[in-house]
Structures are given as C-alpha cells and as structure tokens.
C-alpha positions as CSV (number, residue, x, y, z in Angstrom):
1,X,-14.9,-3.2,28.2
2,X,-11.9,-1.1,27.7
3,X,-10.8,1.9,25.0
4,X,-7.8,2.1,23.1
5,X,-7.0,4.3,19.9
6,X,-5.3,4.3,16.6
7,X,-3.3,6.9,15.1
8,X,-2.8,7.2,11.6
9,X,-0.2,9.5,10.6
10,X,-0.9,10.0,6.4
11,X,1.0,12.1,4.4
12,X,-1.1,14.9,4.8
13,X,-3.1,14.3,7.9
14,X,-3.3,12.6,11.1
15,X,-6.4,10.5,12.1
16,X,-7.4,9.3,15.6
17,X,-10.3,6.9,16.3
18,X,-11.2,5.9,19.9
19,X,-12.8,2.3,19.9
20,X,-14.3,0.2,22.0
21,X,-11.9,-2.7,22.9
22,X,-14.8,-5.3,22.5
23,X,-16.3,-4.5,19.7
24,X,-14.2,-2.1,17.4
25,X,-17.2,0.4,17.7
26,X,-15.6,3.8,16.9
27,X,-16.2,6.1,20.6
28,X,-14.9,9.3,19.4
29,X,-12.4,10.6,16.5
30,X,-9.9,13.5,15.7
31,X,-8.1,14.9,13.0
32,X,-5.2,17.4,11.5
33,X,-3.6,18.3,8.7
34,X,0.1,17.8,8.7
35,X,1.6,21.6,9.0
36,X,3.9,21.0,5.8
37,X,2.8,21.5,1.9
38,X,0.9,18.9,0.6
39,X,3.5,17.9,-1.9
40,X,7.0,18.1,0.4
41,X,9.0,15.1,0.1
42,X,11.6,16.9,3.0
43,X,9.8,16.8,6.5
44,X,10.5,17.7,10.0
45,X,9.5,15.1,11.6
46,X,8.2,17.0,14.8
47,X,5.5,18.5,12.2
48,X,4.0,14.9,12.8
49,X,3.6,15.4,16.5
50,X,2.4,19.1,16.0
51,X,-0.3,17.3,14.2
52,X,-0.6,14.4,16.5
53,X,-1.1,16.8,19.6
54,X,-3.6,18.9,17.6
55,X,-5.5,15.6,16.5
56,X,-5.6,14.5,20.3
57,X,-7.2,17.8,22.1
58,X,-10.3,18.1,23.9
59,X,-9.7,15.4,25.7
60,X,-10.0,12.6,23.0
61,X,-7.5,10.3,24.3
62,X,-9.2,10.1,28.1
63,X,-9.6,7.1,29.1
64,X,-7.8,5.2,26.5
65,X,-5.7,2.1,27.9
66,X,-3.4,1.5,24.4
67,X,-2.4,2.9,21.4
68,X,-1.8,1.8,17.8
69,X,0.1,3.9,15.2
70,X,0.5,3.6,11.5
71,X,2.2,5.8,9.5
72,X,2.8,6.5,5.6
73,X,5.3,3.9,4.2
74,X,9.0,4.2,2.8
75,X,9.7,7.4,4.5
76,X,13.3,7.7,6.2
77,X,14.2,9.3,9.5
78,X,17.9,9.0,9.5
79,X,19.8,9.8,13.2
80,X,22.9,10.5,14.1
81,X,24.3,8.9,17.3
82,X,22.3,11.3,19.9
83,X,19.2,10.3,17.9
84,X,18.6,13.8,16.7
85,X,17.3,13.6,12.7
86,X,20.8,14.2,10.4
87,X,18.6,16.3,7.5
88,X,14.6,16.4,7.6
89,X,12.9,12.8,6.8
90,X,12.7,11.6,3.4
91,X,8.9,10.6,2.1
92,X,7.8,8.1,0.1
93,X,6.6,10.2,-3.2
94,X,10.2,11.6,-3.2
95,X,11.2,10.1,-6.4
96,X,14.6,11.8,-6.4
97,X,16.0,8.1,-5.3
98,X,15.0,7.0,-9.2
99,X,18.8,6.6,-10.5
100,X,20.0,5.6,-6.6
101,X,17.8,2.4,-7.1
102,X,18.4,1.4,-10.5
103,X,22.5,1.7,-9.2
104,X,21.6,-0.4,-6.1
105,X,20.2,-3.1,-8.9
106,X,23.1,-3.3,-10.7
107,X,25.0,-2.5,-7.0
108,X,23.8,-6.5,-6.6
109,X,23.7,-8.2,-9.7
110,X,20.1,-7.8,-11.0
111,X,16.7,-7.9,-9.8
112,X,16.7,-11.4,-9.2
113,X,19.6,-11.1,-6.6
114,X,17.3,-8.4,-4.9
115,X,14.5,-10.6,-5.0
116,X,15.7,-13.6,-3.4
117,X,17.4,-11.4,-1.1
118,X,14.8,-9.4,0.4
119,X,11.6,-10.3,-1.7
120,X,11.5,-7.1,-3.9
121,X,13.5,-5.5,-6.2
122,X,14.2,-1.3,-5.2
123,X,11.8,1.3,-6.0
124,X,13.2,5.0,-5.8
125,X,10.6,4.9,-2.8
126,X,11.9,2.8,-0.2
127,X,14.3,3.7,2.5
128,X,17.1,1.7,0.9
129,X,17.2,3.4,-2.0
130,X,16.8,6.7,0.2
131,X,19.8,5.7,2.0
132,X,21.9,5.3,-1.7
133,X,20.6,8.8,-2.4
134,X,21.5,10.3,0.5
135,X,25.4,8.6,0.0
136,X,25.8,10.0,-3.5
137,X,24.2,13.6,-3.4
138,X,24.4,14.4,1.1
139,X,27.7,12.7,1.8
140,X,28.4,14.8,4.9
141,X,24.6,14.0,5.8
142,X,25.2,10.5,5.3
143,X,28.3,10.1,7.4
144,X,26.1,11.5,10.2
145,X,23.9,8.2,10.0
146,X,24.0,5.9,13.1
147,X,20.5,4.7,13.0
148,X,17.1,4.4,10.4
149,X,13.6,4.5,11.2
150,X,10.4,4.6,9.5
151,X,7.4,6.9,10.3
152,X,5.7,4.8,12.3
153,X,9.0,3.5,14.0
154,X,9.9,7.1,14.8
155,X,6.1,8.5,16.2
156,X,6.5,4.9,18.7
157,X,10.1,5.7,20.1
158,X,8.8,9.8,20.3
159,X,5.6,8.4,22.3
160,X,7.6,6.4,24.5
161,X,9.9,9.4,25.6
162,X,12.9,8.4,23.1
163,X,14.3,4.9,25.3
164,X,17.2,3.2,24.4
165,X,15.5,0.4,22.4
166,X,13.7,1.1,18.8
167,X,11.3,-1.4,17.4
168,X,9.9,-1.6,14.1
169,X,7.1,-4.6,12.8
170,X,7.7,-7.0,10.1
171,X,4.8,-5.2,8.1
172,X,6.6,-1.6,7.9
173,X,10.2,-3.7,7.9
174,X,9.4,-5.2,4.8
175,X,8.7,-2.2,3.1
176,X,12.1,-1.2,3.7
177,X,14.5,-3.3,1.0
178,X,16.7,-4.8,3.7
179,X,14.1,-6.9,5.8
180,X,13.1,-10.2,3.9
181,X,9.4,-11.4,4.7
182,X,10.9,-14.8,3.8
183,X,13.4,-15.3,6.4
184,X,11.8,-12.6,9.0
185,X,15.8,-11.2,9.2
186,X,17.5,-7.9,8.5
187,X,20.1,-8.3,5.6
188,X,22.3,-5.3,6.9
189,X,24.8,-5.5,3.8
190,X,22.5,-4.4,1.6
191,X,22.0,-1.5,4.1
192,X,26.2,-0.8,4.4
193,X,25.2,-1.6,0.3
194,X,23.7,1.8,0.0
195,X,24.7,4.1,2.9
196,X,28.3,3.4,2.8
197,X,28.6,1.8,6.3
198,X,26.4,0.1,9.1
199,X,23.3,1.7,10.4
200,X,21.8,1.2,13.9
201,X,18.5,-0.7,12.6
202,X,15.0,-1.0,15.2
203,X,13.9,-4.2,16.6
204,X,11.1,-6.2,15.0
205,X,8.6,-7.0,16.7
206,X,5.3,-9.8,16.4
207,X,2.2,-8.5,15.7
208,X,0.9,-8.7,18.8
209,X,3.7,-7.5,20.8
210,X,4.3,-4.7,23.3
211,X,6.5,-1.5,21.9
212,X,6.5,-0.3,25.4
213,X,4.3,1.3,28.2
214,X,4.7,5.0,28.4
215,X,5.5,7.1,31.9
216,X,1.8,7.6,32.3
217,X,1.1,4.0,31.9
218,X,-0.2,3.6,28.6
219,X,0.4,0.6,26.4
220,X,1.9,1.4,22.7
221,X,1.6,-1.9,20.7
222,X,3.9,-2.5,17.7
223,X,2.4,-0.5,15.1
224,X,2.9,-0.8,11.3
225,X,2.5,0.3,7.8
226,X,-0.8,1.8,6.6
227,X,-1.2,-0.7,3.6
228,X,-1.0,-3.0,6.6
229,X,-2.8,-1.1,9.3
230,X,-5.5,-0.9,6.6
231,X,-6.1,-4.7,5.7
232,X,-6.4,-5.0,9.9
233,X,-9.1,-2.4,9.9
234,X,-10.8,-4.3,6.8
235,X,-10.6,-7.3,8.6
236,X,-9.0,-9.1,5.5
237,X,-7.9,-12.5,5.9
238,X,-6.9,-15.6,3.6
239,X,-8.8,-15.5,0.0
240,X,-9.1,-11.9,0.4
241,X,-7.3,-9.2,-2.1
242,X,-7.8,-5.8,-2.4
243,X,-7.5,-3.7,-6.0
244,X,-6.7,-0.1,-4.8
245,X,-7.5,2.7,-7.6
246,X,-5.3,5.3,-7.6
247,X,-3.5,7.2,-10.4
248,X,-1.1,4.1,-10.3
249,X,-2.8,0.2,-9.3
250,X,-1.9,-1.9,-7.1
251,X,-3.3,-5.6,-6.3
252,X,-2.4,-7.2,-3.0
253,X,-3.5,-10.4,-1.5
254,X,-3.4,-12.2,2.3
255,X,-1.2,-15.1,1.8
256,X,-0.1,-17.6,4.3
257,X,4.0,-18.1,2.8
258,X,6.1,-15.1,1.5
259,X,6.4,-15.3,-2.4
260,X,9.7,-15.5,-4.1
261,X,9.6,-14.0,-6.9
262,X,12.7,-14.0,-9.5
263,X,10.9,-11.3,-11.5
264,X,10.6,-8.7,-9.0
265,X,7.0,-8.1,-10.4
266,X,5.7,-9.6,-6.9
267,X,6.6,-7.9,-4.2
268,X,6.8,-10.0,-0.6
269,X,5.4,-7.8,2.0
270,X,4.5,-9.0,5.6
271,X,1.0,-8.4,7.0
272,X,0.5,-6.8,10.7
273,X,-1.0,-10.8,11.8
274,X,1.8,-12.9,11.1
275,X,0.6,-13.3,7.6
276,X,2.0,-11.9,4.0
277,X,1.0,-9.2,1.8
278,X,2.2,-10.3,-1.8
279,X,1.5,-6.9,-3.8
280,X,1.1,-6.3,-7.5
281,X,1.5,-3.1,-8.6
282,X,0.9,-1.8,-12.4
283,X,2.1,2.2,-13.5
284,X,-1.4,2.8,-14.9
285,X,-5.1,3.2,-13.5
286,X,-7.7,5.9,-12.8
287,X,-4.8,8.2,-14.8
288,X,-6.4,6.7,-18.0
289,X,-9.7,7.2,-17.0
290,X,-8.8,11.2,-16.1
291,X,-6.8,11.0,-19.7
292,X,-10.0,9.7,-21.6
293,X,-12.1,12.4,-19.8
294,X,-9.8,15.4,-21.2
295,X,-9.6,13.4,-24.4
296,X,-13.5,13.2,-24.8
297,X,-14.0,16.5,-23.5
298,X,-15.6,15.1,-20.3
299,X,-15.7,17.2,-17.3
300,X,-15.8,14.8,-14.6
301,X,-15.1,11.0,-13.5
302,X,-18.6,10.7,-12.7
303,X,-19.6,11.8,-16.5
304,X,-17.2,9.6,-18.3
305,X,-18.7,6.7,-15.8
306,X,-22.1,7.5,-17.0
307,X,-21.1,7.7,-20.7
308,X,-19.3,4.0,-20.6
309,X,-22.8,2.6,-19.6
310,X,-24.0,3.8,-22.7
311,X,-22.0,1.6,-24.8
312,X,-21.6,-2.6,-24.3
313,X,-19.7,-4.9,-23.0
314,X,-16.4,-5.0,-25.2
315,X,-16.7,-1.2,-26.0
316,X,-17.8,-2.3,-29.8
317,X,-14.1,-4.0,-30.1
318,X,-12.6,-0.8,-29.5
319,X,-9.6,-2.0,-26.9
320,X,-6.9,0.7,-24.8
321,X,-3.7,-0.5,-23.6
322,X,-3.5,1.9,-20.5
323,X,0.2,1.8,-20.7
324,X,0.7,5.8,-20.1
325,X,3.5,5.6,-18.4
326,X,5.0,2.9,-19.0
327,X,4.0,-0.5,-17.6
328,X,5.1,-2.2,-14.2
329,X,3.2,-5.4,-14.9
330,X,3.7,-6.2,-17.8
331,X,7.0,-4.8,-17.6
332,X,7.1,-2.8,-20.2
333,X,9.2,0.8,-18.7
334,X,9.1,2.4,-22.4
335,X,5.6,1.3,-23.5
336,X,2.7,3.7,-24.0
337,X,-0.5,3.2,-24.1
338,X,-2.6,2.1,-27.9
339,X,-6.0,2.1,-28.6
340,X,-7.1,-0.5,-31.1
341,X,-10.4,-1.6,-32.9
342,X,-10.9,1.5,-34.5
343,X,-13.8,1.0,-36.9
344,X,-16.5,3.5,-37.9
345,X,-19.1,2.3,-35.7
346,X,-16.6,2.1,-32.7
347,X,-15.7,5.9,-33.0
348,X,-17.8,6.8,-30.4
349,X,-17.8,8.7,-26.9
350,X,-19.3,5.9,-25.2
351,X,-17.0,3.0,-26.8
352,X,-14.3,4.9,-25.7
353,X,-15.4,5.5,-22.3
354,X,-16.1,2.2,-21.8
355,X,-12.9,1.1,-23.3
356,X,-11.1,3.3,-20.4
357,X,-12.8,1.4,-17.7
358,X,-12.3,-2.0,-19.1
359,X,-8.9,-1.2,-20.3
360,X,-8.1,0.1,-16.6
361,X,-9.8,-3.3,-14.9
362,X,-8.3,-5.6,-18.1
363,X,-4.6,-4.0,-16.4
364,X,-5.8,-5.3,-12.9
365,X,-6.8,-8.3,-13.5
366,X,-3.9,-8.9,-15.5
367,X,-2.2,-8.3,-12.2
368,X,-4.4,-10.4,-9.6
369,X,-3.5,-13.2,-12.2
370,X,-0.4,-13.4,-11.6
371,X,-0.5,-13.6,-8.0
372,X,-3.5,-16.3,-8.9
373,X,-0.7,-18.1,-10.7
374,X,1.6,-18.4,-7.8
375,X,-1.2,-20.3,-6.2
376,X,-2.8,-17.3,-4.1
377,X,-6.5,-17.8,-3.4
378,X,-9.0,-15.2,-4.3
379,X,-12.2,-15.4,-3.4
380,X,-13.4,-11.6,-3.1
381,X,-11.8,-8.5,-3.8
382,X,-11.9,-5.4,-2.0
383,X,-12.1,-2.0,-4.6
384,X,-10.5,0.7,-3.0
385,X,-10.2,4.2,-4.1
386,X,-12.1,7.1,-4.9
387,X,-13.0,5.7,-8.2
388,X,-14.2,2.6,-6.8
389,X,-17.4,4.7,-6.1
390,X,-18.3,5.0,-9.6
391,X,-21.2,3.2,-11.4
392,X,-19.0,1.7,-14.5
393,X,-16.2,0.7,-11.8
394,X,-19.1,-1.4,-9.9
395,X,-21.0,-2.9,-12.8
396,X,-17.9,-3.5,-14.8
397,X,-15.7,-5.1,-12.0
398,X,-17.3,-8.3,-10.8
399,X,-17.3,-10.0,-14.4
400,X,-13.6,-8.7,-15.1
401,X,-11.9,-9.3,-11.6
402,X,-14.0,-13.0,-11.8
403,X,-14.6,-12.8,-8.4
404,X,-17.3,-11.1,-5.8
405,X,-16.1,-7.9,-5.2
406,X,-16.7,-5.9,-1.8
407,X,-16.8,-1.6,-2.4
408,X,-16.2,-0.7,1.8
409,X,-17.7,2.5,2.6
410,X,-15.5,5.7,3.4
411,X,-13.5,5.2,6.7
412,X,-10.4,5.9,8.5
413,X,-9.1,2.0,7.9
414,X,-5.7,2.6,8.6
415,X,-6.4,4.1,12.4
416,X,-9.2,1.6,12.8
417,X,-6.6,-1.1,11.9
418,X,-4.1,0.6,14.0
419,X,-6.8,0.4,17.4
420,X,-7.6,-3.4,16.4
421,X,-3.8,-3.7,17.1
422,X,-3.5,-2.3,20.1
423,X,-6.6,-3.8,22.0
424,X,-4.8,-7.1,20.3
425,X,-1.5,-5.9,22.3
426,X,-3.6,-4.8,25.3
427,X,-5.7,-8.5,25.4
428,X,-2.0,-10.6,25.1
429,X,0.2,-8.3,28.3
430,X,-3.6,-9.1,30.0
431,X,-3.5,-12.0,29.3
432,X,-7.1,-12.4,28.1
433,X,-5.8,-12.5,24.3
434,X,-4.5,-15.0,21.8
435,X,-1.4,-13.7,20.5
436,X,-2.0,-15.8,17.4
437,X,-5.6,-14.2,16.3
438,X,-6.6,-10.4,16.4
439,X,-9.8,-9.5,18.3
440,X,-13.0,-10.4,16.4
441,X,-13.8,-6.7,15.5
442,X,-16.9,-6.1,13.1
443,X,-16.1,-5.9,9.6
444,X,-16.4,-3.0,7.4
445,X,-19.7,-2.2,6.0
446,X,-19.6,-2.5,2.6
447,X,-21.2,-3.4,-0.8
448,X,-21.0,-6.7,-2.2
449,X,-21.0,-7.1,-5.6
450,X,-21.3,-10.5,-7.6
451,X,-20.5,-11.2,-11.7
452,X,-23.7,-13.4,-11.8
453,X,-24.8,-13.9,-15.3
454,X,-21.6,-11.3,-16.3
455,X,-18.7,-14.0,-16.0
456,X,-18.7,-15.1,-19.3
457,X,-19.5,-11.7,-20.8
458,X,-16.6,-10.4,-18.9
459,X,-14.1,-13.7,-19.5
460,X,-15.0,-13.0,-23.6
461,X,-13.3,-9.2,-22.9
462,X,-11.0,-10.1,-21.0
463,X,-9.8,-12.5,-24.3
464,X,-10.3,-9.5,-26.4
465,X,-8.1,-7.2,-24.2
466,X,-5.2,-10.3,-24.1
467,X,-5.4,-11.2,-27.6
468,X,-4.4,-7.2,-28.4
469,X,-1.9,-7.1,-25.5
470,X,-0.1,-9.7,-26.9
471,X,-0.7,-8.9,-30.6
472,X,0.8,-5.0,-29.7
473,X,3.4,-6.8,-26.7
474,X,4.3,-10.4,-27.6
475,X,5.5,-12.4,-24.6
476,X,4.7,-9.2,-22.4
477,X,3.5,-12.0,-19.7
478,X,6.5,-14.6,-20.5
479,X,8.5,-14.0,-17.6
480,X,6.1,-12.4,-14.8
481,X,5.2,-13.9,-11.6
C-alpha cells in the first residue's frame, strides 16, 4: 500500500485528496480559495501556489509518494526567455479573445481548415486565440513570448523547481488549438499563425508517464485537464458520455479514434488514458431553466423542478427552443429561443416548467446524437452539474437521453482523477503497473437511473421537439457532425 495525492487547481479553488494507492479510498483532503476575485480573467500565476501551499498545511501531503495535478483548461501562461510570466495568465472565461478567434478562422481559410488541422475550430477561450489577442492589443507583451504553457503545465514545471524541460499531456494539449488529437503532433504554424512568431512549446507526454521526480524525491506524473482529470476520477471508459449542466451544455463521450469533424461542431479532445474525448457543446442549458423561473415568477430551481412534475410528458404540446443565446449545435449564432404550442389549455405554470426541462434535455440529446451519428457508442450517461440534482432533471432524463443515466454524488473528481494518475505513474517507474490501463480504482457512487416503460413516452417528445426545431430552423441539423 502506498499514498499519493491529486491537486486540482479550479478557477476559484484548489483541491487536494490523499488516496490510498490500492484502492482510491480518499485518506485525507484540503482546500483553498484562489486569493484573486472570483470573476478575474488576468491572474498571477503564483496566486495558484499561495493556494496550493495553503491547501497542503497540517501536514496533508506526509507520506505521500506521487502527485497528480489538474488545472482549469485554456488558460495561458506566456514566458519570456528567463521563464518569468510576460503579463499575468490569461483564463479561460476571458472572452476578450472573441474577434482574435473569428480572425484566426478566416487567418486559415474557414472552420474546416481548422478542423482538419487540429480537430476543432477556435473558441475566444483557447490559448491560441489568447496568443492572437495578445499580438493585436499587447504587441510589446507579445514580443516578449519565448514559451506557452497551460495551468497545469505551469503548477508541474513550478513543483519540479522550474528544470529545463516543460511537459504538457495530450489531454490539456488538445485543448490548446495547435495540438491535433488525430496526429498526437504540435502544428507550430498555427502558433507563429497567431502570435506573430515561434513559441517555445512543452513536451507531451503519455498518460502514464513521469513529469519528473522533485528534489525531495517525489514523483509528479503528467497531469492534465480537469474535463479530463474528471472522466479519470469517474472511471469512464468506452460507451460512456457525460451531459454536464451548466449555464452552457456540453456532451462528451470516451471514444477509441479522434473524430474529424469538417463542421467544427465536434470538437476532438484527447483523454488522460490514451483514449479521446469527442465533446459537444450547445450555448444553452440550466440558463433556460433560471430564465423560465424569473419568467413564472419562480423563486428557485428546486420550485420550477417541482412545478414541471405537475404537468405531462410533452408539456400539453407546448415546446421551447432554448436558443437564448444563440445556438452552438445547431449552429445557429443569431437564433433565439421560441416557445410554440401555445393553446389555452397549455398556458399554464406547469406546461411551461416542464417545457424548460424538456426543451433543455431535447437541446442535449440533440447533441449526444450527433456524436451517436459518427458511430460513438452510448450506453450510459453521466449527468453532471448542480442541476442534475433536481427531481424533473432525473425523471425526465432517462427517456429523453434514451439511455441509463448515472447522477454521481458530489466529489472532488477532478483531484481524485488527478491521484488515479499519479499512482498510475507511480505503479509504471515501479514497475508493478501496466502503462496501458489505469489502476482499477472504485467507481463513483452514484445513482442509476433507467427509461424503463418511459422510452417511447420520451422518443414521441423528442419528435415533438424536432418537428418544431425544424419547422422554426429548417435544415438546422443539415450539415452538423
């Protein structure tokens, strides 16, 4: 038996759990907020290790052999050539990089170019886009640049004592918009693309491979993303997807082949086991349920969930189009969203309640059918999300989705994914690992929810939400996937 940890570094927070090496069981944990305001897209990075340090007191990290870090996705550390930070690190709900990544688009002749190049198409999010942004508005900044790294890369090369060599994984490097999951290379045009000139880029490393083995002797393994870490520390494997419910959706899936996708509405992501992560992601999701709560006069989630139940299945034929923002899948940028089936005996609270949440499910499965169509299996579906919690989210979602769906209880997935990695790296420089398969950690406890009797109830809406979708949208679905 040995004990290793995982350190999740969030946007707000760090998280540390201590595990057992064996058997995942979680030993100890800490925690700290991030000293920065909640909503800063400009960082210092050494705020993260304030919060690291402060996470790790009283001893938590004695006796621990390895360590695992994720770290919040698309952020940007750029260095100069002393490896000193040029301007504070970019974050990835800075949306500032909007116009930078719509220029990089055109920079290389359309989304499909981007596609096949690098598996997705940019997002003002990601780092490359970051990079274009910094060229056009912090030219003196951008000048500066001699190397990128991401979050995670930069907490690994700080743990190690700042060596020579920087590593990255494929998970976090295909998050970036030059790193194809495809072809597992760097495309470092598309980097000279944004920024103006070449950037120093980190090493990627396999999954189960070493970063490096601090001056005290302990092991740091690869690290990752948290989308990634997270689907370790689920334990998700092939035939597994997860719908995450945030303002905005996403649907992501374990895949065995990165997806090409000429659309860009797929977007190829690599997993932290050798695997791939095609992702889904739609503008519009618990935002319509919060919008049909201040509509109805609702004061909670919780409420509105409890008023749905008391209508039926099909909300009396009154439909919504959750397009509030705009649509990512369909891609719709300009669209917003429409409520149809307006009859007298649908103009109720409850038909409109319900109508939220199978509007809001209707979007995601819309979305986990398109990765279906590119041949990915599904056979469950992990809800994640506050609002996976809530009673018309459970009893609506098996039928809709079409599939068992699995509601994990509240934990720190991302750090637990992170320690499954790094007793995976620990096992392999031992010796006493495959470096093909992670260690056989228990899986998350959970709910498991099945459509039963419901499938066809919830196939018959589904046709009633895609017959006004394409009646409101025609040939919405033409082109995507």
């Amino acid at each position: 038996m040995g004990i290793v940890a995982g350190l999740d570094s969030s946007s707000a927070f760090t998280h540390i759990v201590v595990c057992d090496t064996d058997t995942g069981a979680v030993l100890r944990q800490g925690f700290a907020a991030h000293p920065v305001e909640a909503k800063a897209t400009d960082v210092d990075p050494q705020a993260w290790l304030l919060s690291l340090g402060e996470a790790a007191t009283g001893g938590l990290l004695e006796g621990v052999e390895a360590i695992g870090v994720s770290a919040q996705q698309h952020g940007l550390v750029p260095l100069d050539q002393q490896g000193n930070p040029v301007r504070p690190a970019l974050l990835g709900n800075d949306r500032r990089a909007q116009a930078a990544a719509a220029d990089l688009v055109d920079g290389l002749g359309g989304r499909q170019a981007w596609a096949e190049a690098v598996g997705s198409v940019p997002q003002a999010a990601q780092p490359v886009s970051k990079l274009r942004w910094m060229a056009r508005t912090e030219p003196e900044a951008a000048q500066r640049v001699a190397s990128v790294l991401q979050p995670h890369d930069w907490l690994v090369w700080q743990l190690l004592g700042r060596p020579a060599r920087r590593t990255t994984d494929r998970g976090a490097a295909s998050g970036t918009g030059y790193w194809s999951a495809e072809t597992g290379a760097y495309r470092p045009d598309l980097v000279e693309l944004a920024l103006g000139h070449q950037a120093a880029l980190p090493e990627v490393l396999g999954p189960s491979d070493t970063a490096g083995t601090t001056p005290e002797g302990l092991l740091i393994s690869a690290g990752t993303g948290e989308t990634m870490a997270a689907a370790l520390g689920l334990g998700l494997g092939t035939g597994d997807a997860v719908v995450s419910l945030g303002a905005s959706g996403s649907v992501m899936a374990v895949h065995h082949q990165a997806l090409s996708d000429p659309t860009g509405t797929i977007t190829s992501f690599a997993d932290a086991t050798g695997q791939y992560m095609p992702v889904v992601h739609t503008s519009n999701a618990v935002r319509a349920l919060r919008g049909s709560a201040e509509m109805l006069g609702v004061e909670s989630l919780d409420d509105l969930s409890t008023l749905a139940l008391k209508s039926t299945p099909g909300a009396s034929g009154l439909v919504l189009l959750p397009y509030l923002e705009g649509e990512r899948t369909p891609r719709l940028p300009h669209a917003a969203g429409t409520l149809c089936g307006l009859r007298r005996e649908s103009m109720k609270p409850e038909h409109l309640a319900r109508a939220a949440f199978e509007g809001m499910l209707c979007s995601l499965a819309d979305a986990l059918d398109v990765l279906r169509g590119r041949g990915v299996e599904v056979r469950r579906v992990f809800l994640l999300g506050a609002a996976a919690a809530l009673h018309a989210v459970q009893t609506i979602a098996p039928a809709l989705l079409g599939t068992q769906v699995v509601v994990p209880q509240p934990a720190e997935y991302a750090a637990l994914g992170a320690a499954r990695q790094a007793a995976w790296a620990l096992g392999v420089s031992r010796g006493t690992a495959d470096p093909l398969t992670p260690p056989a950690w228990q899986g998350a406890a959970a709910q498991v929810l099945e459509p039963g009797a419901e499938l066809s109830v919830g196939q018959a809406v589904r046709q009633q939400y895609a017959a006004t979708r394409d009646q409101i949208h025609p040939g919405a679905f033409d082109s995507a996937g």
